[in-house]
N, C-alpha and C positions, 0 to 999 in steps of 0.2 A: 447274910445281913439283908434287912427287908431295906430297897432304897426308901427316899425322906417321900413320902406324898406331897405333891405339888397341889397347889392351889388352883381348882379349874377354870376352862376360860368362863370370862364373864360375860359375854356378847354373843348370841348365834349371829352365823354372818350374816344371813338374809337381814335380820331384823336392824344391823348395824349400817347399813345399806354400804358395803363394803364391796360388793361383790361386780368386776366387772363384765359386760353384757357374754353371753354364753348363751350357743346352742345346744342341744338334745346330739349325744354322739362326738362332740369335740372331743380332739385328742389336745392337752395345754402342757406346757411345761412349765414347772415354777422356779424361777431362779432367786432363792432367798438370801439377803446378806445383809450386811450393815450398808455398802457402798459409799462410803467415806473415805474419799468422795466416789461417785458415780466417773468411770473413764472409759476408753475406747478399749481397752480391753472387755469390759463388760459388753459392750456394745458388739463387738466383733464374737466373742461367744455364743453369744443371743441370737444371732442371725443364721451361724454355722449351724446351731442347735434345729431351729425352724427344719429348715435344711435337710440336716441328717436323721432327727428323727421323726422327719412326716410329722410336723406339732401343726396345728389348728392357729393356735397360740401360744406366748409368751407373756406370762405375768413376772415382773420384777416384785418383790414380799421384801421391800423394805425393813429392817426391824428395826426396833427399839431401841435392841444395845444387843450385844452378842456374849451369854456368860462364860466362855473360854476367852474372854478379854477380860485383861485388867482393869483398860482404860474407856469410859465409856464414849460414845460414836461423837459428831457434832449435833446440835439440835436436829431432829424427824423433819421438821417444815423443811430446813434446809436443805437435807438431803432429798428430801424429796423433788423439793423444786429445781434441785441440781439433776437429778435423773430425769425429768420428765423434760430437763433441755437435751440433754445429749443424747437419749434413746427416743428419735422421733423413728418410725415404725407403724403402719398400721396395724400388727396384727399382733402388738406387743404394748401391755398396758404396767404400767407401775402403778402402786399399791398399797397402803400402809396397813394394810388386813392385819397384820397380829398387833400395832396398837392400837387399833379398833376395838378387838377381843380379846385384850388382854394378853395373848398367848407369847409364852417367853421362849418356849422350845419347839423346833421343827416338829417332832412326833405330836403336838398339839395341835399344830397348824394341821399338819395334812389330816389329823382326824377330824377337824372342825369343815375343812373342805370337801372334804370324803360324803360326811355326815349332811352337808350344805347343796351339795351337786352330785346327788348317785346320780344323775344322766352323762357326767364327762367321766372322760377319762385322765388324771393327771401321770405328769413323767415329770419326781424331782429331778434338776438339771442342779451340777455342781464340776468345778474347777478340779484336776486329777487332786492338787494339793489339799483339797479339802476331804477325797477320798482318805487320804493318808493317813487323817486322826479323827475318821468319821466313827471309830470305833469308843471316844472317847463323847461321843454326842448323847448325851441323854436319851436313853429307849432306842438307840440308835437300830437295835432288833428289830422293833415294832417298825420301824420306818422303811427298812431292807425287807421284811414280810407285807407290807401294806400299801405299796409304792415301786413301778420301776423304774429305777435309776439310769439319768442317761451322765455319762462321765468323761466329759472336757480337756482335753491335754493343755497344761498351760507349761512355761517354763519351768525344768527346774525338778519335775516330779512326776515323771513318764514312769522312772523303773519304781521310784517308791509308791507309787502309787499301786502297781501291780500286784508290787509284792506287801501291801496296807493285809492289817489285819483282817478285815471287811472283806477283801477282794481271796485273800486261803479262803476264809472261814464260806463263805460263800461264791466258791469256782463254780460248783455244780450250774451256779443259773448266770452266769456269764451269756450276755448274749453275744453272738460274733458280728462284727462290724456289715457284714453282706446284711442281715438278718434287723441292721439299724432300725432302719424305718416304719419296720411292727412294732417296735418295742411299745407303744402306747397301747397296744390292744392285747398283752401277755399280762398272764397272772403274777403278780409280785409270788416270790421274789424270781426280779428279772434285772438283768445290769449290764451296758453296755460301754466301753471303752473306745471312744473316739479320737483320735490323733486331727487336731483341727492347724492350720499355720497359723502362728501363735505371734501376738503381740508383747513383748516385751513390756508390758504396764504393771504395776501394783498401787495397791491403795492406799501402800503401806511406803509405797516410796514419795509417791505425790506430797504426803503430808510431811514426810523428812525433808522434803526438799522448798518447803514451805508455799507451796501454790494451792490450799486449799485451807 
């Protein structure tokens, strides 16, 4: 079955003046979500990540609404203004680039980034638990050939993560933990598995528990 064609983005990024300051040879890593709300688990990943995988930088890619959610996020301002209190960082910028350019799925984004800055290098950064159903991401191929993935231990989802669809289907380019810190400068597909001391936070608890 041919999937549905999606509707392209509307905005190149330079022109959407989206794009935060960057040199010639950074190595970035994008950590993309809803963040609703933005917490110290976020924060504490983003720092590890720097860290472990030798990143330049750290851009946070806010989005719009996330469509493996029912429910759609709080208002973008808000969130945003919510991240850009709790991730103070210099060398880490939050972002509202995909609704800027329209783009609703991660394989969008990084081809509009890709397409926006052949002088960097990026490294999607994501939570192990997001490995686990990263098979069910739209073009999720495209994303795992086009992009190395650096991959976050959060609570909860060490072994499923391992053993994710994503993570068989592509053992071959598993990078090993010693070998972290190149991962920026390896040909997709490249993917590394990180064990970081983890915070016990979610986004999803926060808002059950009505503080946001």
């Amino acid at each position: 079955m041919t999937a549905p064609e999606r509707p392209p983005v509307r905005t190149p990024l330079r022109d959407a003046g989206a794009l935060p300051p960057t040199r010639r040879g950074q190595v970035i890593g994008l950590l993309g979500g809803s963040f609703d709300p933005p917490h110290e688990g976020h924060v504490h990943i983003t720092r590890e990540a720097l860290k472990l995988f030798g990143l330049d930088a750290v851009w946070w890619l806010v989005s719009p609404g996330n469509p493996l959610k029912a429910h759609g996020p709080a208002p973008l301002p808000r969130r945003m203004e919510a991240a850009r209190a709790i991730m103070r960082h210099p060398r880490v910028h939050v972002s509202d680039i995909e609704g800027r350019i329209g783009a609703r799925y991660t394989a969008d984004t990084v081809t509009a980034l890709q397409e926006a800055c052949p002088e960097i290098r990026f490294v999607w950064l994501m939570g192990a638990d997001n490995m686990v159903q990263f098979h069910r991401w739209q073009d999720w191929r495209s994303i795992m050939e086009s992009v190395p993935i650096g991959i976050l231990a959060r609570p909860g989802a060490r072994l499923a993560a391992r053993a994710s669809v994503a993570a068989r289907i592509y053992e071959h380019a598993r990078v090993p933990l010693g070998a972290a810190r190149r991962l920026g400068r390896m040909e997709a597909p490249a993917w590394c598995f990180a064990n970081v001391p983890m915070v016990t936070l979610s986004s999803s608890r926060l808002r059950a528990q009505g503080v946001w």
